[in-house]
C-alpha positions as a Markdown table, in Angstrom:
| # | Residue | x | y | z |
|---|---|---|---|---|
| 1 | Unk | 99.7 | 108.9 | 124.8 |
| 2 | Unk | 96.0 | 107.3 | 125.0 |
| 3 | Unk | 94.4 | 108.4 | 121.7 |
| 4 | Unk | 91.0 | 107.5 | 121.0 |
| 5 | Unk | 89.7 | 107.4 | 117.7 |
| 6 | Unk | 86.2 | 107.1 | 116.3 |
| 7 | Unk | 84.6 | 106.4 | 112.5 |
| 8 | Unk | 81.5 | 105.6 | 111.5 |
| 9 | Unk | 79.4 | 103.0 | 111.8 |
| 10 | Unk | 78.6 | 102.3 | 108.0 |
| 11 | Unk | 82.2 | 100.6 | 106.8 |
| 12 | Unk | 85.0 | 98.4 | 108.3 |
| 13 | Unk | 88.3 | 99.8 | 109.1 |
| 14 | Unk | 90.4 | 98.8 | 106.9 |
| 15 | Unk | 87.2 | 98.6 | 104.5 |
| 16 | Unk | 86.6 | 95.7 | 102.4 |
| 17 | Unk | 87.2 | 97.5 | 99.0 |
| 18 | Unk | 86.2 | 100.8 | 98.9 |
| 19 | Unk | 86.2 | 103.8 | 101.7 |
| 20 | Unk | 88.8 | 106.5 | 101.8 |
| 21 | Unk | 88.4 | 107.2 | 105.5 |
| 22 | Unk | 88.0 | 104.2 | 106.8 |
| 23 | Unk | 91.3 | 103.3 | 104.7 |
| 24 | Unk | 92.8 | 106.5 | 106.2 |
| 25 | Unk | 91.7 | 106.0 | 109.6 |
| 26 | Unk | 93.1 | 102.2 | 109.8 |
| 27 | Unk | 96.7 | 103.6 | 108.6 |
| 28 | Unk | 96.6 | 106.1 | 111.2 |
| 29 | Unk | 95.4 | 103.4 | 113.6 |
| 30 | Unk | 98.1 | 101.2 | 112.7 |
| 31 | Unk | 101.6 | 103.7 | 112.6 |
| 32 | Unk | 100.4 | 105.4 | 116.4 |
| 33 | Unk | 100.6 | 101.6 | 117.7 |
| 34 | Unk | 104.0 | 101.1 | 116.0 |
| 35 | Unk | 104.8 | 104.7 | 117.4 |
| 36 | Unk | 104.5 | 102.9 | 121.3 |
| 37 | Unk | 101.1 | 105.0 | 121.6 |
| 38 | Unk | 97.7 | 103.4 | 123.0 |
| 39 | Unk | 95.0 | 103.7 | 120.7 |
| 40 | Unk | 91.4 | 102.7 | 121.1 |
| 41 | Unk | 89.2 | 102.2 | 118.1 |
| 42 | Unk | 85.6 | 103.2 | 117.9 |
| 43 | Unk | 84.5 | 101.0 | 114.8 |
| 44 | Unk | 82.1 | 98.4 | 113.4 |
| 45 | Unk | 82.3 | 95.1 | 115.7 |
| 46 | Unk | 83.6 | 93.1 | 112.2 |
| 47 | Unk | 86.7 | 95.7 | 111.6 |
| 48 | Unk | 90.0 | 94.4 | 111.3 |
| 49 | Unk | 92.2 | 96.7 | 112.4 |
| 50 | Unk | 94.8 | 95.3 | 114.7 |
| 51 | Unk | 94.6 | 98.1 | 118.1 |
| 52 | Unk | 91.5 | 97.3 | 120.2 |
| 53 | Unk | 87.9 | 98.4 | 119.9 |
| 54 | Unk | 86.1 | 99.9 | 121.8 |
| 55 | Unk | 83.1 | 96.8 | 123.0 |
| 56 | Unk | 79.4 | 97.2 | 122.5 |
| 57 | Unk | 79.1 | 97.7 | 118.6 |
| 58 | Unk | 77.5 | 96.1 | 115.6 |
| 59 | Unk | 78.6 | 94.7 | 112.4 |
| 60 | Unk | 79.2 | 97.5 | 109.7 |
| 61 | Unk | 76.1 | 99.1 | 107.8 |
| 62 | Unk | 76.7 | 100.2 | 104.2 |
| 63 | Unk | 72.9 | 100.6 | 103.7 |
| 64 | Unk | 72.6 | 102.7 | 106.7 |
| 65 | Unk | 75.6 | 104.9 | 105.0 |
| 66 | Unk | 74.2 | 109.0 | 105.6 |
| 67 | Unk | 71.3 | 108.1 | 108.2 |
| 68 | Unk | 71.4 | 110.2 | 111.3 |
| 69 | Unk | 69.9 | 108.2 | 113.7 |
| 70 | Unk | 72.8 | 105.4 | 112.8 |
| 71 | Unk | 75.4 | 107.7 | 113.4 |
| 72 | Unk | 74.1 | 109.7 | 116.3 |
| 73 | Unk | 73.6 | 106.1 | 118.4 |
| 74 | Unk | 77.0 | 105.1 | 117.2 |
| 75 | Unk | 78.7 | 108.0 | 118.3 |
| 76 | Unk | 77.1 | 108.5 | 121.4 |
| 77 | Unk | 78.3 | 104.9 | 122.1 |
| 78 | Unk | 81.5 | 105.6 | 121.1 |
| 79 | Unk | 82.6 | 108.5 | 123.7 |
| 80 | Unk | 81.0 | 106.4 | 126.3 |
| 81 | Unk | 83.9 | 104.1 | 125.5 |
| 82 | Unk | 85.9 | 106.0 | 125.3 |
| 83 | Unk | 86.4 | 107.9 | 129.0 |
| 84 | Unk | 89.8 | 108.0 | 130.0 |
| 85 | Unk | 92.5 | 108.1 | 127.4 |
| 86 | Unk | 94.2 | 111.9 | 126.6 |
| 87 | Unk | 92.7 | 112.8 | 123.4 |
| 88 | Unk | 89.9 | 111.6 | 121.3 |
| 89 | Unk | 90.2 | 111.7 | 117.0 |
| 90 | Unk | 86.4 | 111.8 | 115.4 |
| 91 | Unk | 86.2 | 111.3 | 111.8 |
| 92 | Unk | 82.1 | 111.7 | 112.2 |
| 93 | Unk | 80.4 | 114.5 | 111.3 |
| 94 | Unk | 78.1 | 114.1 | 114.2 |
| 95 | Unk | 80.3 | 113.4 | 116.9 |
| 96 | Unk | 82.2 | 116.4 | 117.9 |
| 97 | Unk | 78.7 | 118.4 | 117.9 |
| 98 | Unk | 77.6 | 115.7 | 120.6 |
| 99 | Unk | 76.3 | 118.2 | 123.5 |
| 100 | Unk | 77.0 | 115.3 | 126.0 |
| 101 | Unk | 80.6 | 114.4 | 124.7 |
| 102 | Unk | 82.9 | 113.7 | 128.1 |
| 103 | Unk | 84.1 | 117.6 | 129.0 |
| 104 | Unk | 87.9 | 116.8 | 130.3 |
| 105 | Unk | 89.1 | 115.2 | 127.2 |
| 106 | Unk | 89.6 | 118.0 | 124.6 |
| 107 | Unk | 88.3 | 116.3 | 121.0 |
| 108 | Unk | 90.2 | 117.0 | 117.0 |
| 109 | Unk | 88.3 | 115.7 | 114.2 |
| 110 | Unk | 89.5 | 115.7 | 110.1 |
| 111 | Unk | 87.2 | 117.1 | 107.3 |
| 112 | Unk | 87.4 | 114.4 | 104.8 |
| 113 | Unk | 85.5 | 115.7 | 102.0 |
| 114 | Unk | 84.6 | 118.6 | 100.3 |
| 115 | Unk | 82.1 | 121.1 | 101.9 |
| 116 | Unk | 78.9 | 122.0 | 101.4 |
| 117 | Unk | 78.0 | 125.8 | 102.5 |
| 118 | Unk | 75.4 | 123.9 | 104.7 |
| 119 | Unk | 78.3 | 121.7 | 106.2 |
| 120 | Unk | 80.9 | 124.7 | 106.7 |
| 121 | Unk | 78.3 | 126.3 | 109.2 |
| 122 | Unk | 78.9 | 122.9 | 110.9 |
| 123 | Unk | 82.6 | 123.1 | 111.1 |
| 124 | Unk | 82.3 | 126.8 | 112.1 |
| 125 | Unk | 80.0 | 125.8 | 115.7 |
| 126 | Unk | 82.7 | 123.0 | 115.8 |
| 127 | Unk | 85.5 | 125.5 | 115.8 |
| 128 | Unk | 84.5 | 126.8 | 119.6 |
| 129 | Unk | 85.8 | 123.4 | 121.3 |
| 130 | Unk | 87.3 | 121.1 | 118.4 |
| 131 | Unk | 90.5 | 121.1 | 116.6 |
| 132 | Unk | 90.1 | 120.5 | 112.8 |
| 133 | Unk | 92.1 | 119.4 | 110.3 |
| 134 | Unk | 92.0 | 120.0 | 106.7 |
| 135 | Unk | 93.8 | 117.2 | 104.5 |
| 136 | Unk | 95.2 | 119.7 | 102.1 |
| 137 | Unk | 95.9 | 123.6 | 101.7 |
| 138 | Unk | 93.6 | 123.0 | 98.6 |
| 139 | Unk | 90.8 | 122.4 | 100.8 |
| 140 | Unk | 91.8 | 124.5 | 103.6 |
| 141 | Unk | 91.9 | 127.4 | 101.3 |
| 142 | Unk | 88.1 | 126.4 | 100.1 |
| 143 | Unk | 86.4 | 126.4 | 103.6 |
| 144 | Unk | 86.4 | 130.5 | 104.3 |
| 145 | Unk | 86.0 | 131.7 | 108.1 |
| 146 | Unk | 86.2 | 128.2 | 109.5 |
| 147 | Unk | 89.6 | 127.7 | 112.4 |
| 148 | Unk | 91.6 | 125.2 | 110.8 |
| 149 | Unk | 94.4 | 123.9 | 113.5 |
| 150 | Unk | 96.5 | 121.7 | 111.0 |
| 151 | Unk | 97.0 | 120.7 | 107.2 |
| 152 | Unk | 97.8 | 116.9 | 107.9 |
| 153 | Unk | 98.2 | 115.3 | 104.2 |
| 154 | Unk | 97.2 | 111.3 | 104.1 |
| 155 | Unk | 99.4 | 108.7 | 104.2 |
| 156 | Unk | 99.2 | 105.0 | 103.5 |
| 157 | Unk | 101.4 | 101.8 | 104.7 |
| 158 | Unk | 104.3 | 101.1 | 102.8 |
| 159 | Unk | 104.5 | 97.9 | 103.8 |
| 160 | Unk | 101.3 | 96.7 | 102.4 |
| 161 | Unk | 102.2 | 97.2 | 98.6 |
| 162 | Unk | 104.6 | 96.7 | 96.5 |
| 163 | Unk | 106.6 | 98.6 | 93.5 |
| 164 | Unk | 104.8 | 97.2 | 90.1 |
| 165 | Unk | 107.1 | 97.2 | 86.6 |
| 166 | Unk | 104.9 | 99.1 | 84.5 |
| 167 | Unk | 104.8 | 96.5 | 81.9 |
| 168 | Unk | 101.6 | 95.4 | 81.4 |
| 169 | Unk | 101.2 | 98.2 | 78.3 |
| 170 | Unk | 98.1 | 99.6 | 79.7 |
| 171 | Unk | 97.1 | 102.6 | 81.9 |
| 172 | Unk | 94.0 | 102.8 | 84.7 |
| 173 | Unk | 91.4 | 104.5 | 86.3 |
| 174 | Unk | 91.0 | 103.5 | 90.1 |
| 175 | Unk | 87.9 | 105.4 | 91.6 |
| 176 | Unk | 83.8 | 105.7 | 92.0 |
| 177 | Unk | 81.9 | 105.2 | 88.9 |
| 178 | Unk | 80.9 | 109.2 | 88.8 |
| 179 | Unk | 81.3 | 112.1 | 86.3 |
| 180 | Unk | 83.6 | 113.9 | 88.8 |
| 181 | Unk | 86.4 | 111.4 | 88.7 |
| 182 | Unk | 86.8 | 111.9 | 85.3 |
| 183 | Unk | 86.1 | 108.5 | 84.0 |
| 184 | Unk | 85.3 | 109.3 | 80.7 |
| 185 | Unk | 88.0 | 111.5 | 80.4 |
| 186 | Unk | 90.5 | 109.2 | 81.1 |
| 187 | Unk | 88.6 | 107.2 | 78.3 |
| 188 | Unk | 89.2 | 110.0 | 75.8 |
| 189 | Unk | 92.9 | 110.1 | 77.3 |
| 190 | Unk | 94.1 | 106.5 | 76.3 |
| 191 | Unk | 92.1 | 106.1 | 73.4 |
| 192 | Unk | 93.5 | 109.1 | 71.5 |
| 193 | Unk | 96.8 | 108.3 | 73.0 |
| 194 | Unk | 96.5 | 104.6 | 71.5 |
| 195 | Unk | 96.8 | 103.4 | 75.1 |
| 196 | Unk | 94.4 | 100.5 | 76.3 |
| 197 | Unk | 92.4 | 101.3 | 79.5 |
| 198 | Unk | 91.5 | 99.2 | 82.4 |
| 199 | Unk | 89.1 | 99.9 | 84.9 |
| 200 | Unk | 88.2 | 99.4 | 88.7 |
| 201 | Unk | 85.2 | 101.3 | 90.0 |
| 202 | Unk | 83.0 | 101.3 | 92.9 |
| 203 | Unk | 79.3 | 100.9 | 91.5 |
| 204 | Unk | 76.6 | 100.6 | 94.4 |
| 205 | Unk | 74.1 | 103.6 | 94.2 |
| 206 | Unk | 71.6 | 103.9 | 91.9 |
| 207 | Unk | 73.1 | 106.9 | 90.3 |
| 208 | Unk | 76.5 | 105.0 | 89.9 |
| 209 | Unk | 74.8 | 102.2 | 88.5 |
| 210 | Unk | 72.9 | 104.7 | 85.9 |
| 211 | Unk | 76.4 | 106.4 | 85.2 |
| 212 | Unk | 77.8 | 102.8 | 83.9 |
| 213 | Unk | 74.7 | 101.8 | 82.1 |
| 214 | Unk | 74.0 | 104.8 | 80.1 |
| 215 | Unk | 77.7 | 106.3 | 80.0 |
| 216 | Unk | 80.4 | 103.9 | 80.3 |
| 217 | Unk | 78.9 | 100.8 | 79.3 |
| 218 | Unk | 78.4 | 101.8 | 75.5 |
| 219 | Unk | 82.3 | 102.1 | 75.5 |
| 220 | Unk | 83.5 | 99.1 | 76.7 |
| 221 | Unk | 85.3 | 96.5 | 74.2 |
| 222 | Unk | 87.1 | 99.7 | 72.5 |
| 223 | Unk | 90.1 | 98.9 | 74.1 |
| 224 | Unk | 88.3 | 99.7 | 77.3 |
| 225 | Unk | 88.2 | 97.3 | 79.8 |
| 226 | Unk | 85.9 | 97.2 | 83.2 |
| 227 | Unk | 87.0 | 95.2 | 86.0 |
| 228 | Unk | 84.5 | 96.2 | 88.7 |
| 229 | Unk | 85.5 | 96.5 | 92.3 |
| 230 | Unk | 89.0 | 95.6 | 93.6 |
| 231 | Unk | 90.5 | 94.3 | 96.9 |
| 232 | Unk | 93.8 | 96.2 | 97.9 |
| 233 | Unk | 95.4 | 93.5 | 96.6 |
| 234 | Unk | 93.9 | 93.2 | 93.3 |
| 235 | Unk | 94.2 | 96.8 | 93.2 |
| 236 | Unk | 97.7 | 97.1 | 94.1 |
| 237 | Unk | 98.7 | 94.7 | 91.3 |
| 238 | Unk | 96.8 | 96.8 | 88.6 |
| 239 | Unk | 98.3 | 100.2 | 89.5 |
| 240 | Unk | 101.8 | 98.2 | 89.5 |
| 241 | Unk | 101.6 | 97.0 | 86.3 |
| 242 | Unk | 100.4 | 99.9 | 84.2 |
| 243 | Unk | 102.1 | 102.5 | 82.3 |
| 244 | Unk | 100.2 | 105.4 | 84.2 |
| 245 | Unk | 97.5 | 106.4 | 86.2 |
| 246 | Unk | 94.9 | 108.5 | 84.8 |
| 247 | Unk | 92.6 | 110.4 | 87.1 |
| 248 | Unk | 91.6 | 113.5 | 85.1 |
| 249 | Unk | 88.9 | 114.8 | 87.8 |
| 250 | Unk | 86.7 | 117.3 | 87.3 |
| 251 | Unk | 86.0 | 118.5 | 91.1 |
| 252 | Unk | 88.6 | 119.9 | 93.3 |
| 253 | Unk | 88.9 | 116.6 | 95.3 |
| 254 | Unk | 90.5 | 117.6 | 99.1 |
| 255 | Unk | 93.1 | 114.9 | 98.6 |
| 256 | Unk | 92.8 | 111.8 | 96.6 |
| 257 | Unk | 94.4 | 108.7 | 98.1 |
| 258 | Unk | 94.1 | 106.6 | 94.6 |
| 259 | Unk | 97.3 | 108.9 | 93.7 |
| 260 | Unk | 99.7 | 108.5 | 96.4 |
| 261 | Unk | 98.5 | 104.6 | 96.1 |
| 262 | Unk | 99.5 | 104.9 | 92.7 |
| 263 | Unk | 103.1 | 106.5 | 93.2 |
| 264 | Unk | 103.2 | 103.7 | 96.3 |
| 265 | Unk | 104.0 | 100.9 | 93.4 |
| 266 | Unk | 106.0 | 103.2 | 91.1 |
| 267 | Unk | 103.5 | 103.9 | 88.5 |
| 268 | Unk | 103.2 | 108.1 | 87.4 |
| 269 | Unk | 99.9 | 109.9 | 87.8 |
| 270 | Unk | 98.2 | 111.8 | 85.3 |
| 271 | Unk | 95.9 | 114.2 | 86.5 |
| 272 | Unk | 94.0 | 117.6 | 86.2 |
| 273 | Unk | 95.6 | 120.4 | 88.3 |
| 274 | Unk | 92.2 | 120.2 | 90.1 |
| 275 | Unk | 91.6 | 120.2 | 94.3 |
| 276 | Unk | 94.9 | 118.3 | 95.9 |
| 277 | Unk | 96.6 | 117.3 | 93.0 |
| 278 | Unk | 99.4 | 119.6 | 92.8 |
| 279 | Unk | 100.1 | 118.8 | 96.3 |
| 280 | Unk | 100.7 | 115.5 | 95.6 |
| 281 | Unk | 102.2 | 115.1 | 92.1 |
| 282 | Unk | 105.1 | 116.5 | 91.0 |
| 283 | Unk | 104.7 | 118.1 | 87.4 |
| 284 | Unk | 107.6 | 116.3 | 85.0 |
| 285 | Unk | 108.8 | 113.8 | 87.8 |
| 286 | Unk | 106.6 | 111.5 | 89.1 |
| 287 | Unk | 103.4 | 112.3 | 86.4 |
| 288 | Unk | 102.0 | 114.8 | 84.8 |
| 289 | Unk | 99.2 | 117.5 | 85.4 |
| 290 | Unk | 97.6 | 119.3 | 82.8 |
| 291 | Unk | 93.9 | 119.8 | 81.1 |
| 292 | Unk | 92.5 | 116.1 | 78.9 |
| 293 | Unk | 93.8 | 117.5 | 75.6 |
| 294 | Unk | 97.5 | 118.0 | 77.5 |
| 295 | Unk | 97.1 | 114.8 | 79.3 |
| 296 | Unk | 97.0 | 112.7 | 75.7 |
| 297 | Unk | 100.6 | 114.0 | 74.6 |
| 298 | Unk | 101.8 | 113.4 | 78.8 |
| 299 | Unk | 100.5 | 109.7 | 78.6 |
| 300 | Unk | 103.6 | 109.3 | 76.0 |
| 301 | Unk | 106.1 | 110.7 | 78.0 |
| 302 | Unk | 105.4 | 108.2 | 81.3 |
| 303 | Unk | 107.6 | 105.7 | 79.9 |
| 304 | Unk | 110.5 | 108.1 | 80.7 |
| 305 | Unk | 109.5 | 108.9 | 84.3 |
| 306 | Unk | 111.5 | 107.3 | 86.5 |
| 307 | Unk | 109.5 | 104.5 | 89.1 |
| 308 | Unk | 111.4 | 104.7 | 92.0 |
| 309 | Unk | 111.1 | 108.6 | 91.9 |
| 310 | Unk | 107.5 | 107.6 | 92.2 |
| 311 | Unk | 107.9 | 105.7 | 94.9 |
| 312 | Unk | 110.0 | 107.3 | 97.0 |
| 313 | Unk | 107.9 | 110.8 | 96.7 |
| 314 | Unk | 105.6 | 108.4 | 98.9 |
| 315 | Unk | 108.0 | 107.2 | 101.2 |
| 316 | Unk | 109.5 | 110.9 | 101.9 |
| 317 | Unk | 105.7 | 112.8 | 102.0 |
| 318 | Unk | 103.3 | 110.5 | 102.3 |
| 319 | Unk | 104.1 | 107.3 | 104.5 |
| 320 | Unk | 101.5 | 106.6 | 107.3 |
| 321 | Unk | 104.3 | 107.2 | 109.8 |
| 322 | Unk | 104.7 | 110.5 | 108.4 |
| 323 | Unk | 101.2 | 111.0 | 108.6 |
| 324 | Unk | 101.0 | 110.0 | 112.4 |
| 325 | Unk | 103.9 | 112.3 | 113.7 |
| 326 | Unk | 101.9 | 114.9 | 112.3 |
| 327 | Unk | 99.0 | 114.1 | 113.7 |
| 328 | Unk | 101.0 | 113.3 | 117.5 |
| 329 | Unk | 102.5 | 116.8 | 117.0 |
| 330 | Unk | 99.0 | 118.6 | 116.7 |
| 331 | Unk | 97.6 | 115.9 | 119.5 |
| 332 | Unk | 100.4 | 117.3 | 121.9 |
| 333 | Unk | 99.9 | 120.7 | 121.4 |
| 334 | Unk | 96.1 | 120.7 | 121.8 |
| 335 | Unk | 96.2 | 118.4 | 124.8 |
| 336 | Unk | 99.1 | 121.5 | 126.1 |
| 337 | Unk | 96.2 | 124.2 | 125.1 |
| 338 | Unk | 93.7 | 122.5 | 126.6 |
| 339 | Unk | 95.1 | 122.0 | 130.0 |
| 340 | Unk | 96.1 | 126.0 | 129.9 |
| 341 | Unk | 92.7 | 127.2 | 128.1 |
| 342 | Unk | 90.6 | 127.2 | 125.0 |
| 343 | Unk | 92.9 | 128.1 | 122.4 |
| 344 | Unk | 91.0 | 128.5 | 119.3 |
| 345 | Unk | 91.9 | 126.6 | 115.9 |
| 346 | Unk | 93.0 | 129.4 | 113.7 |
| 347 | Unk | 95.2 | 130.9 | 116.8 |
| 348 | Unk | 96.7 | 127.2 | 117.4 |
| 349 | Unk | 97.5 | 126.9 | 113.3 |
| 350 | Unk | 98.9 | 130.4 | 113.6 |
| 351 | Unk | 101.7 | 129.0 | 116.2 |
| 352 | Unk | 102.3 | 126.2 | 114.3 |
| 353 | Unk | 103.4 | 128.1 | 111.4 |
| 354 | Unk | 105.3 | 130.4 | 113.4 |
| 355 | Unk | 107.3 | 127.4 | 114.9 |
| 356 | Unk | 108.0 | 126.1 | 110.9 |
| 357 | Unk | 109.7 | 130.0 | 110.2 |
């Protein structure tokens, strides 16, 4: 199969440190080439990701990130390049509502984050000739009257990281320096469980930056620790070698990669029952879920989790080569629809399901 894909013009794929979708969209990238599949990458010209790119593009743009113009250009580019193969992926907002997109290559595209009512409408005019994907049945259950064609959970690369021991007696907080993570929650977590806390958090807004001055800041040195931004590899190795993740958010996140990360090196998750998080850990086994005050008490009871359990909850539902036979499942059946007619999402997740019974 030819499988284009396209992301925005804003972040590498992989991304340096932080970007969920660009992380997704590299892992995706990645397991379809190992699955024999050609795939062509729409990206930023200084991406890393080993499948090639489509020619023609720029360096990446973080302070362009949200401006129209920078992504209409891009993707316009982008299905230019992208004539030819059997099925393009967008993972832009803009570029499935591109009027001049090519008309014999039918187009799916991933909602990656949570929707505004404004944004729904979007998705809902997208519906008539786009397959979409929600990232969890949290999330699909949240977007009312929009044609969803699959639930596709993430998945990340094994490969890349390693199972940590857990010994380094401290738990962390991986995430955006933001109320809805839950930062200070997962302050109030450790510290009333006794438990020191290290973090690693994006801060580059203004209002991130605010967050840390006036919030976080004043905490720090209480057993609190602030590392700032991580590479994967730093990152990797401070998940490994803590007791827990906490991620207490406060926002029902769609998905939540930092979690199956987490589980990826062997180390339990302790989180709100909030968005995706029941999808991804499992109550008692590999973490807890429960409100702050519960949270305290489960931060004792990690020690008795077992790591591999943990790990291999990654491995059996969330491994990037899970994540691309999904997606190659949905691809063939659209490509199938589109050759014999529009078929429309909600119809197409409808036969899905009946296939599973």
């Amino acid at each position: 199969m030819r499988i284009g894909l396209i992301v925005g013009p804003w972040f590498t794929v992989p991304p340096e440190k932080y970007g969920g979708t660009e992380r997704v969209v590299d892992a995706l990238a990645r397991a379809l080439a190992d699955a024999g599949h050609d795939v062509l990458l729409a990206t930023a010209s200084d991406s890393t990701c080993p499948v090639p790119q489509v020619p023609g593009f720029g360096p990446s743009e973080p302070e362009e990130m949200g401006l129209s113009l920078s992504e209409l250009a891009h993707v316009i580019r982008a299905y230019r390049g992208l004539r030819g193969v059997d099925i393009i992926h967008d993972h832009t907002l803009a570029g499935p509502l591109y009027a001049h997109r090519p008309m014999d290559v039918p187009v799916v595209t991933t909602i990656h984050g949570q929707l505004s009512p404004q944004a729904a409408n979007l998705y809902r005019d997208m519906a008539r000739d786009t397959a979409i994907i929600a990232i969890s049945h949290d999330q699909c259950s949240r977007i009312p009257n929009v044609e969803i064609s699959a639930v596709i959970h993430h998945g990340i690369d094994l490969s890349a990281v390693s199972v940590g021991r857990g010994t380094g007696g401290y738990a962390c907080f991986v995430g955006r320096m933001c109320p809805d993570k839950g930062l200070m929650e997962a302050v109030t977590i450790a510290q009333e469980a006794g438990v020191p806390l290290k973090i690693a958090a994006k801060m580059h807004t203004p209002d991130e930056q605010e967050y840390f001055r006036d919030v976080v800041q004043p905490v720090l040195g209480q057993g609190v620790e602030f590392l700032g931004e991580l590479s994967d590899p730093e990152k990797f190795e401070l998940m490994g070698d803590a007791i827990a993740l906490i991620n207490p958010i406060q926002w029902h996140e769609p998905f939540g990669l930092v979690m199956i990360e987490a589980l990826a090196t062997g180390t339990p998750v302790l989180a709100t029952p909030m968005g995706a998080a029941p999808e991804i850990v499992r109550h008692g086994i590999t973490g807890f879920l429960g409100s702050p005050r519960e949270l305290v008490a489960c931060l004792e009871q990690v020690p008795f989790l077992s790591r591999d359990a943990c790990r291999r909850s990654v491995e059996e539902s969330f491994s990037s080569a899970r994540m691309a036979a999904d997606h190659l499942d949905l691809y063939a059946k659209v490509i199938e629809q589109f050759s014999a007619g529009p078929l429309s999402g909600r119809s197409l997740l409808q036969e899905n399901q009946r296939q599973a019974l």
